[in-house]
TINULO-349765 format. One record per residue (C-alpha): residue number from 1; residue in one letter; y, z, x. Coordinates in steps of 0.25 Angstrom, whole numbers, plus 5000, padded with zeros to 4 digits. Layout:
N
ATOM_NUM_A_Y_Z_X
...
This chain:
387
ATOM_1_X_5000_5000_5000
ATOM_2_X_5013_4996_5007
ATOM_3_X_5024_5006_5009
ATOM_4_X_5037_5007_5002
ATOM_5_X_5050_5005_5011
ATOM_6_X_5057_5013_5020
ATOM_7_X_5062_5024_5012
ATOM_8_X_5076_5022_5020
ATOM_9_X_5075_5008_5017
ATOM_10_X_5072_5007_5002
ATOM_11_X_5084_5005_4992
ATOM_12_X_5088_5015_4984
ATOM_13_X_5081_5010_4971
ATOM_14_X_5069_5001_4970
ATOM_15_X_5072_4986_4969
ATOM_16_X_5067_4976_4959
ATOM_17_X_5052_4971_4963
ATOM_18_X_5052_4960_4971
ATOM_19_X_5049_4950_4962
ATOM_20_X_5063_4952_4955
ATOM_21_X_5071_4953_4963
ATOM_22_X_5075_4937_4966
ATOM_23_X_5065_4932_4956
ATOM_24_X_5054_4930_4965
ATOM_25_X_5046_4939_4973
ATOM_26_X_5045_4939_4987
ATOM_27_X_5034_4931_4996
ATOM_28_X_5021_4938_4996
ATOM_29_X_5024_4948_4984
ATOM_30_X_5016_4950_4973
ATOM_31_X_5022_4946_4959
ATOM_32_X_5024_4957_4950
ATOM_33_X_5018_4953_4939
ATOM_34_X_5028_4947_4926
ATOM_35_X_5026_4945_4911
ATOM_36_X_5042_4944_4908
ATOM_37_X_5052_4953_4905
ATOM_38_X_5050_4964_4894
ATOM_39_X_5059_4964_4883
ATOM_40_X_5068_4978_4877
ATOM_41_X_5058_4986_4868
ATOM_42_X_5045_4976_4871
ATOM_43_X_5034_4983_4877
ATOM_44_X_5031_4981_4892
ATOM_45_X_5018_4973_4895
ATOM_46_X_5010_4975_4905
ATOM_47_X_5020_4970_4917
ATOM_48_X_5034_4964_4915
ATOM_49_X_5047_4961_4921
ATOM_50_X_5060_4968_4913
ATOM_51_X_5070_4960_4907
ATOM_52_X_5082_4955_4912
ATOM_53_X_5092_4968_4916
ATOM_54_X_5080_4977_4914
ATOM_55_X_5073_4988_4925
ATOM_56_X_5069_4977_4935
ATOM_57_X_5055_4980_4935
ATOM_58_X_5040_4973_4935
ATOM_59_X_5029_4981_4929
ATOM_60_X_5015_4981_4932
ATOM_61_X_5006_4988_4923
ATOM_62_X_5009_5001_4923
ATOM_63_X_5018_5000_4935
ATOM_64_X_5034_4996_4935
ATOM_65_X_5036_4987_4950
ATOM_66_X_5048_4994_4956
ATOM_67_X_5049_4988_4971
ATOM_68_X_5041_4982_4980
ATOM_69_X_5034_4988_4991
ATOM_70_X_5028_4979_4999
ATOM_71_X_5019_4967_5001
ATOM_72_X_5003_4971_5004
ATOM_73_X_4992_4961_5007
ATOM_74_X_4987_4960_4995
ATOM_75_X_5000_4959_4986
ATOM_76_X_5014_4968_4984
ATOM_77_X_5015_4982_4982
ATOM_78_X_5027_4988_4972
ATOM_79_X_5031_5003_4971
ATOM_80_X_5029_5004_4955
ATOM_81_X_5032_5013_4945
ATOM_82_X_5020_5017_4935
ATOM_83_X_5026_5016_4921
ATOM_84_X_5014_5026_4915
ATOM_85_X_5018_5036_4924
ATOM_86_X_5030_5034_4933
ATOM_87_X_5023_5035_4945
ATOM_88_X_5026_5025_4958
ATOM_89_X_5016_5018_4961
ATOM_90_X_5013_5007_4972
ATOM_91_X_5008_4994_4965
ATOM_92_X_5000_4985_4972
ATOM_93_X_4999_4970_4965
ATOM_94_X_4988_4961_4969
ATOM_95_X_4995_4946_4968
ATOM_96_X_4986_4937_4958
ATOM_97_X_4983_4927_4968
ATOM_98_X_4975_4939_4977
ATOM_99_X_4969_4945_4964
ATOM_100_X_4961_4933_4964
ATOM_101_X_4954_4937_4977
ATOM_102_X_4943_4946_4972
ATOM_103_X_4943_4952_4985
ATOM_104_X_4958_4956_4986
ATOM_105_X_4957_4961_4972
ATOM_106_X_4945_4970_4973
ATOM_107_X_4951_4975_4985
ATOM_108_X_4964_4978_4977
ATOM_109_X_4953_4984_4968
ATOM_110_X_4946_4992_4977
ATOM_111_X_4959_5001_4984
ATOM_112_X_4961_5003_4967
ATOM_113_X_4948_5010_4968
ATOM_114_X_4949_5016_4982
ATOM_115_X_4963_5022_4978
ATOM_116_X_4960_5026_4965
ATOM_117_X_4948_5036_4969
ATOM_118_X_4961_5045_4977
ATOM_119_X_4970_5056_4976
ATOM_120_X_4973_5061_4988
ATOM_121_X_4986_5064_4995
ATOM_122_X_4985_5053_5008
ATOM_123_X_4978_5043_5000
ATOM_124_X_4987_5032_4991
ATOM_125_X_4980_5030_4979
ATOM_126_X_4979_5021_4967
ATOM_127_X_4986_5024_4953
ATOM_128_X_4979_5012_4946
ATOM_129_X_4974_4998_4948
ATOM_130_X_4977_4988_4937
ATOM_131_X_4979_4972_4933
ATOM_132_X_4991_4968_4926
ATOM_133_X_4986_4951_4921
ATOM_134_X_4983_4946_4935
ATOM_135_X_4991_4957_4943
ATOM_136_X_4982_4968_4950
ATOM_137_X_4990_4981_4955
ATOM_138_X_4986_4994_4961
ATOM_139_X_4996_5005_4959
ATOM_140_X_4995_5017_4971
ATOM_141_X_5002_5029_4974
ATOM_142_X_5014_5026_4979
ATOM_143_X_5019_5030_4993
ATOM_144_X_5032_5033_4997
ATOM_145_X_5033_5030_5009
ATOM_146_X_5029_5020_5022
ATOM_147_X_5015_5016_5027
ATOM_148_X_5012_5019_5041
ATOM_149_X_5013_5004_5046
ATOM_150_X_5028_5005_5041
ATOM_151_X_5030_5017_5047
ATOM_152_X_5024_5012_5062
ATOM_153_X_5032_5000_5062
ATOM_154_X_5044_5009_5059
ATOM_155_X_5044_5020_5066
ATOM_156_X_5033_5016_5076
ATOM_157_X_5020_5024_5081
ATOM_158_X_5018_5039_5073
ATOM_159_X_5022_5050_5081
ATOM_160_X_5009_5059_5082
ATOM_161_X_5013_5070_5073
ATOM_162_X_5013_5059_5062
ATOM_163_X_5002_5052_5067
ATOM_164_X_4994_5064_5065
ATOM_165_X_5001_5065_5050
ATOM_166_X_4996_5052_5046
ATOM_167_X_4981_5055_5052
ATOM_168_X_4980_5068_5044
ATOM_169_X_4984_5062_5032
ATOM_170_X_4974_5049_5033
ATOM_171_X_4965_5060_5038
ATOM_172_X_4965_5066_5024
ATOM_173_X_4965_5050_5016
ATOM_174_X_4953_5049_5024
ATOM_175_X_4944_5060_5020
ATOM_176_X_4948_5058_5006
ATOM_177_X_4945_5043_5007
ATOM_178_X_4931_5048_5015
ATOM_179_X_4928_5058_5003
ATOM_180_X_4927_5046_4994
ATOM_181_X_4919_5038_5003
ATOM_182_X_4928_5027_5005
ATOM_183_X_4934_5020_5017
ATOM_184_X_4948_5014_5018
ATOM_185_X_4946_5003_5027
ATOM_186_X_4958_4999_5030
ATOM_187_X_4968_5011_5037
ATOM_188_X_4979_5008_5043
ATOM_189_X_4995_5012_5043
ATOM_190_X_4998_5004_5033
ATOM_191_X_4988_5011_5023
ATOM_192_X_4994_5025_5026
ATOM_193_X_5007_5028_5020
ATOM_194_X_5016_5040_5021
ATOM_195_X_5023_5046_5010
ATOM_196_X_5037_5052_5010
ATOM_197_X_5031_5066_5012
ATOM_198_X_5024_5061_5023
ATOM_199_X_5009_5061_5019
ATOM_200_X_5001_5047_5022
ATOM_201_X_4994_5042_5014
ATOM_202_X_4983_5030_5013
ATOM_203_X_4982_5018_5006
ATOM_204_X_4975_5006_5003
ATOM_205_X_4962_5007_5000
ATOM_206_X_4960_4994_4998
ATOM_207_X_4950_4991_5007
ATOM_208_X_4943_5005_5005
ATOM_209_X_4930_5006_5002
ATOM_210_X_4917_5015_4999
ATOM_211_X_4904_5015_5007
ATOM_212_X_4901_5000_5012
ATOM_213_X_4912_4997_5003
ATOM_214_X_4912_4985_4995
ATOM_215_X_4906_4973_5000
ATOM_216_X_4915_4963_4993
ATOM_217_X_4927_4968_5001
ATOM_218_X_4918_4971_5014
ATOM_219_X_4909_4962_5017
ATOM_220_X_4902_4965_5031
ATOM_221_X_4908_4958_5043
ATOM_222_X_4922_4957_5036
ATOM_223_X_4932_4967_5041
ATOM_224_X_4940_4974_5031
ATOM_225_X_4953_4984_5035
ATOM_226_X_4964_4980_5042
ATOM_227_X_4960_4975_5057
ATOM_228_X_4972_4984_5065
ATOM_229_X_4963_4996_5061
ATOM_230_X_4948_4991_5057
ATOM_231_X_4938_5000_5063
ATOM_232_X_4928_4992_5070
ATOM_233_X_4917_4994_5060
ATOM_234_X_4926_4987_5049
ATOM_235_X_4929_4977_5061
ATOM_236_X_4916_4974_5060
ATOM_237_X_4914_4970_5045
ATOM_238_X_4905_4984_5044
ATOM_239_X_4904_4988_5030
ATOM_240_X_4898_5002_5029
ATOM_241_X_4912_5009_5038
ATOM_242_X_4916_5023_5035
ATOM_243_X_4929_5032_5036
ATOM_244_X_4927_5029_5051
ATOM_245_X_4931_5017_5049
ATOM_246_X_4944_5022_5042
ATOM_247_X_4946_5031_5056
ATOM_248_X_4945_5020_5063
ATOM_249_X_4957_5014_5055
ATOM_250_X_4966_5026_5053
ATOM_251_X_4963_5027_5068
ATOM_252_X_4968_5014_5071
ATOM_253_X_4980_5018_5063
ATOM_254_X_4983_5030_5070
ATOM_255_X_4983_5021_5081
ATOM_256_X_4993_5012_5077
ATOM_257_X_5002_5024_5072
ATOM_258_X_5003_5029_5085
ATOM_259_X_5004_5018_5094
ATOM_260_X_5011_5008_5086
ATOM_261_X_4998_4997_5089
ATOM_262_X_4986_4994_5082
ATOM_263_X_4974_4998_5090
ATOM_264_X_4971_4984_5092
ATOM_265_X_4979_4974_5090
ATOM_266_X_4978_4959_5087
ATOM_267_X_4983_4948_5078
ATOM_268_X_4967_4942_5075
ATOM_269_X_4960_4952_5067
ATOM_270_X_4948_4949_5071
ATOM_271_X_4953_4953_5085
ATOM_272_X_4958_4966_5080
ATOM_273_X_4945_4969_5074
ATOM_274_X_4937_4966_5085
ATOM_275_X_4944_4975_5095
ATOM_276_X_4942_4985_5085
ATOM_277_X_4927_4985_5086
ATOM_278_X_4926_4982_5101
ATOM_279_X_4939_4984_5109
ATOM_280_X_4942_4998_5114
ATOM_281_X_4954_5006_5108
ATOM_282_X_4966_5008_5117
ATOM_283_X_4967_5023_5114
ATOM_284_X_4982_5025_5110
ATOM_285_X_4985_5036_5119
ATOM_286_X_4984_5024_5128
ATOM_287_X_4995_5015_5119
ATOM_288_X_5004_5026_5121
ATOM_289_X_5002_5038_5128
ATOM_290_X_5013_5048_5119
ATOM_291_X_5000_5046_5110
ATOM_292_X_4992_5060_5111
ATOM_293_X_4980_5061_5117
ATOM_294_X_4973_5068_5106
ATOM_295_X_4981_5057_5095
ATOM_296_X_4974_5045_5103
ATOM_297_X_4962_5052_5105
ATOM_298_X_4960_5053_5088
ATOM_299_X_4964_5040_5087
ATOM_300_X_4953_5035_5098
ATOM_301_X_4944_5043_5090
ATOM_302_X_4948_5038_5077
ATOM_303_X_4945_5022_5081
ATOM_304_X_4931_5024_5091
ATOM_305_X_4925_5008_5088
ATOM_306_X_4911_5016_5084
ATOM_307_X_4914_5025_5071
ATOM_308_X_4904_5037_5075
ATOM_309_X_4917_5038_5085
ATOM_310_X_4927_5041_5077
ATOM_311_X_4928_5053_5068
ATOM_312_X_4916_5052_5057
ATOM_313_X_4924_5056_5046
ATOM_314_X_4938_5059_5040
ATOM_315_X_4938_5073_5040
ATOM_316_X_4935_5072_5056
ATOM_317_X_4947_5062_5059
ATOM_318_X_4954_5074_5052
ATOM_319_X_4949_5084_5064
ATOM_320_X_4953_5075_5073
ATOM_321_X_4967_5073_5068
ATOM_322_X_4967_5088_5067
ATOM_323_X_4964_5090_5082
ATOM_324_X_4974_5080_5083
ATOM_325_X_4984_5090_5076
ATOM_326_X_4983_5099_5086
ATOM_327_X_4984_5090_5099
ATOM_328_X_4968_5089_5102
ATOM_329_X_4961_5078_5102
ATOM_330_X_4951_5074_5092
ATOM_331_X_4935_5074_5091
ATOM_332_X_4935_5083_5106
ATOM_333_X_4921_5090_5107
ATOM_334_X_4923_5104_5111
ATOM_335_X_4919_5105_5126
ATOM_336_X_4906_5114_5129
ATOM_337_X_4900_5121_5141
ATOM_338_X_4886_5121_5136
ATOM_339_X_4876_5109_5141
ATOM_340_X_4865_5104_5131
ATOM_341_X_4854_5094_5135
ATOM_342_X_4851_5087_5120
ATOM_343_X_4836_5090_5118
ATOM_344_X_4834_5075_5116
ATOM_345_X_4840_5073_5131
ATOM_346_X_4830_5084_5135
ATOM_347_X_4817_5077_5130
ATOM_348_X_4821_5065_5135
ATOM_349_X_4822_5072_5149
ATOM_350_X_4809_5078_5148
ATOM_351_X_4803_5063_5143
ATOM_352_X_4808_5058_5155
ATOM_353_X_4802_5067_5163
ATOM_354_X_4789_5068_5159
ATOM_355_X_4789_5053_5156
ATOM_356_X_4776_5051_5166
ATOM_357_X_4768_5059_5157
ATOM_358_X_4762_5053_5143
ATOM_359_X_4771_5058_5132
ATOM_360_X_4759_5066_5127
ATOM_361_X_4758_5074_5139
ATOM_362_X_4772_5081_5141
ATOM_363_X_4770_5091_5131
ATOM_364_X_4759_5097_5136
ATOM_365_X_4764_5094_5152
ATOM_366_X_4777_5101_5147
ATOM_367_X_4771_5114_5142
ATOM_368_X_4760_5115_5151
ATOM_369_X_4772_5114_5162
ATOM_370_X_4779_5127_5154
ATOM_371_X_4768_5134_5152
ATOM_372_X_4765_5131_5169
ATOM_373_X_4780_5137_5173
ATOM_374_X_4778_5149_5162
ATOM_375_X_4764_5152_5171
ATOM_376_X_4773_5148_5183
ATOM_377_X_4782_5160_5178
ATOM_378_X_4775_5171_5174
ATOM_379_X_4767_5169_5188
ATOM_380_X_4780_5170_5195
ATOM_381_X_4784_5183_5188
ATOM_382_X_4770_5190_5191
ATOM_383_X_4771_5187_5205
ATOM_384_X_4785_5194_5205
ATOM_385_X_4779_5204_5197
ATOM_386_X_4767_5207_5206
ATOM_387_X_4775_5209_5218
C-alpha cells in the first residue's frame, strides 16, 4: 500500500481526485469508476460523480474518493472515506484491463483473505474487499504516515536506534503472521509503514501464502517476491518455504535500511536472484564500519544462504534483536570450560581401533581386556598389602 505525502508537503485540504481535476486522469491512473452525476433529492447508486457546483467527490461503493495516494503495480491507491462508518480508509482499485488477468485478480483476491484473518497492532489490515460492475477494490486500514523506502530516500540510511524500532515491530507482525501459518513472501521497505506515533506496520499481503501456498500463483521453478530481497529458497522457485524465508527478506531489508544499498545489487533479475542463492554477502559492517558489530552480526544471521542458519522462527529473531538492544550480538553460545567427547565419536574410535578384529569378537575382546586390568588391579593392591 503506497504512502500518503509528506505530512510537511500535503496541502491543507484534500484535492479533487485525479481524474477531476483537468478532466482526465493522469498517465498510468486508474479511472475512478462513473455513472454520472446525481441529482438534488435522488438517491446515490452504487458510485457517481456529483453534479455541477456540488462536493467534488467520486464514490466507490461504500467509500467516498478524497485524494489520491499514489500509483502501485497493480492499479491506484485513494485515501477514501467510508460512507457506513466514516472511517479513512486506503482504497485500492484494480483497472478492468488487469481484472481480466486471473492471476492478477486472485492475487488481488488472496492479500483480501491474508488481510482479513488480522487484527494486530503492526499489521495493516483489510476492511472489506468488493466489486462495483467491473471495478474490483480492497479497502485497508489507512496509515498515516510514509513507508520505509520513502523515508530512506529521504532521510537516508536508519540510524541504529531506529533500526532496531522497526526490527522490534516487524518482529511482532511476524510471530503474528507465523501464528496463523502464513508466510508474507515479499518484505521489503516499501511493505513497512510507519505511522504518526511511530509504530510500523506491515503490508501487502498479496503474495502471502499458507503452507506450500497456492499452486496457481507459485508454481515450482517460478520466483515469487521481490528480487532486492528474495531469500535463495524462493530464488529458486521452491514451493514449500517458511517464515525463514521472511527473515531472510526483512534481513535484507535491515540491510538496506542501514547501509542505504541492497545486498546485492543488479538491474537483471535474474542476476540479482542468482547472487542470492550462491554469492557471499558482503557483511554490512563492512559497507560502512559506523554499523555496529552486533547490528551487522544480526543481520548476517538473518540472511545465512541455508535456512537451518538463520533464526528457525520469529520469536527467536525477536531474541536476537533483544541482545541487539542491549549491544550483544546475536545467536552467541555461551563459552564453557567443560570438554565432551560425543558417544557417537567415542564408538567410532573404539571401531577403528579394533578394526583388525571380526565385529563379532570386540565385545568379548573388550570385556575380557577389563576383567584382565581389574585382575591386573587387585594383584597390585595384595602385593602392596603383603609387604
Amino acid at each position: 500500500m503506497p504512502s500518503a505525502n509528506d505530512p510537511t508537503q500535503a496541502p491543507s485540504s484534500p484535492p479533487p481526485p485525479p481524474s477531476q481535476s483537468s478532466g482526465a486522469p493522469p498517465a498510468g491512473a486508474t479511472p475512478v469508476p462513473n455513472t454520472g452525476p446525481v441529482q438534488a433529492g435522488q438517491e446515490a447508486g452504487p458510485h457517481y460523480t456529483p453534479a455541477p457546483g456540488t462536493k467534488k467527490y467520486k464514490r466507490v461503493g461504500d467509500y467516498d474518493i478524497v485524494s489520491k495516494l499514489g500509483q502501485g503495480a497493480m492499479g491506484s491507491v485513494y485515501l477514501a472515506k467510508q460512507v457506513s462508518s466514516g472511517q479513512m480508509v486506503a482504497l485500492k482499485i484494480l483497472p478492468p484491463d488487469l481484472a481480466k488477468d486471473q492471476e492478477l485478480l486472485e492475487r488481488f483476491k488472496r492479500e483480501s483473505r491474508a488481510s482479513q484473518r488480522f487484527s494486530h497492532p503492526n499489521i495493516v489490515s483489510a476492511v472489506e474487499f468488493g466489486t462495483v460492475e467491473k471495478y474490483h477494490y480492497l479497502a485497508m486500514e489507512y496509515v498515516d504516515g510514509p513507508d520505509l523506502e520513502s523515508m530512506l530516500k529521504k532521510n537516508g540510511p536508519f540510524q541504529e536506534e531506529l533500526l532496531l524500532r522497526v526490527a522490534s515491530d516487524i518482529c511482532a507482525a511476524l510471530e503474528e503472521i507465523e501464528r496463523h501459518k502464513i508466510v508474507h513472501r515479499d518484505i521489503k521497505p516499501s511493505n513497512i509503514m510507519m505511522t504518526s506515533t511511530g509504530i510500523f506496520r506491515l503490508t501487502d499481503l498479496g503474495l502471502a501464502s499458507a503452507g506450500q501456498g497456492d499452486q496457481r500463483l507459485t508454481m515450482a521453478g517460478f520466483a515469487v517476491g521481490t528480487p532486492y530481497y528474495l531469500s535463495p529458497e524462493q530464488a529458486r522457485g521452491q514451493l514449500d518455504v517458511d517464515i525463514r524465508a521472511d527473515i531472510y527478506g526483512f534481513g535484507a531489508t535491515l540491510y538496506h535500511l542501514c547501509t542505504g544499498n541492497v545486498p546485492f545489487p543488479g538491474t537483471n533479475p535474474v542476476v540479482v536472484m542468482t547472487q542470492h542463492i550462491s554469492t557471499p554477502l558482503k557483511p554490512p559492517r563492512a559497507v560502512d564500519p559506523a554499523i555496529s558489530a552486533h547490528i551487522s552480526a544480526l543481520i548476517e544471521r538473518m540472511m545465512e544462504k541455508d535456512p537451518a542458519d538463520r533464526p528457525q522462527s520469529a520469536a527467536q529473531l525477536r531474541e536476537a534483536v533483544e541482545l541487539c538492544k542491549k549491544g550483544q550480538a546475536p545467536g552467541m553460545k555461551a563459552r564453557t570450560t567443560t570438554i565432551s567427547v560425543p558417544a557417537e565419536e567415542a564408538e567410532s574410535a573404539l571401531d577403528r581401533t579394533l578394526s583388525f578384529l571380526p565385529k563379532a569378537a570386540r565385545i568379548p575382546v573388550i570385556v575380557g581386556l577389563v576383567l584382565a586390568c581389574l585382575a591386573l588391579i587387585a594383584l597390585i593392591v595384595w602385593m602392596v598389602m603383603k609387604h
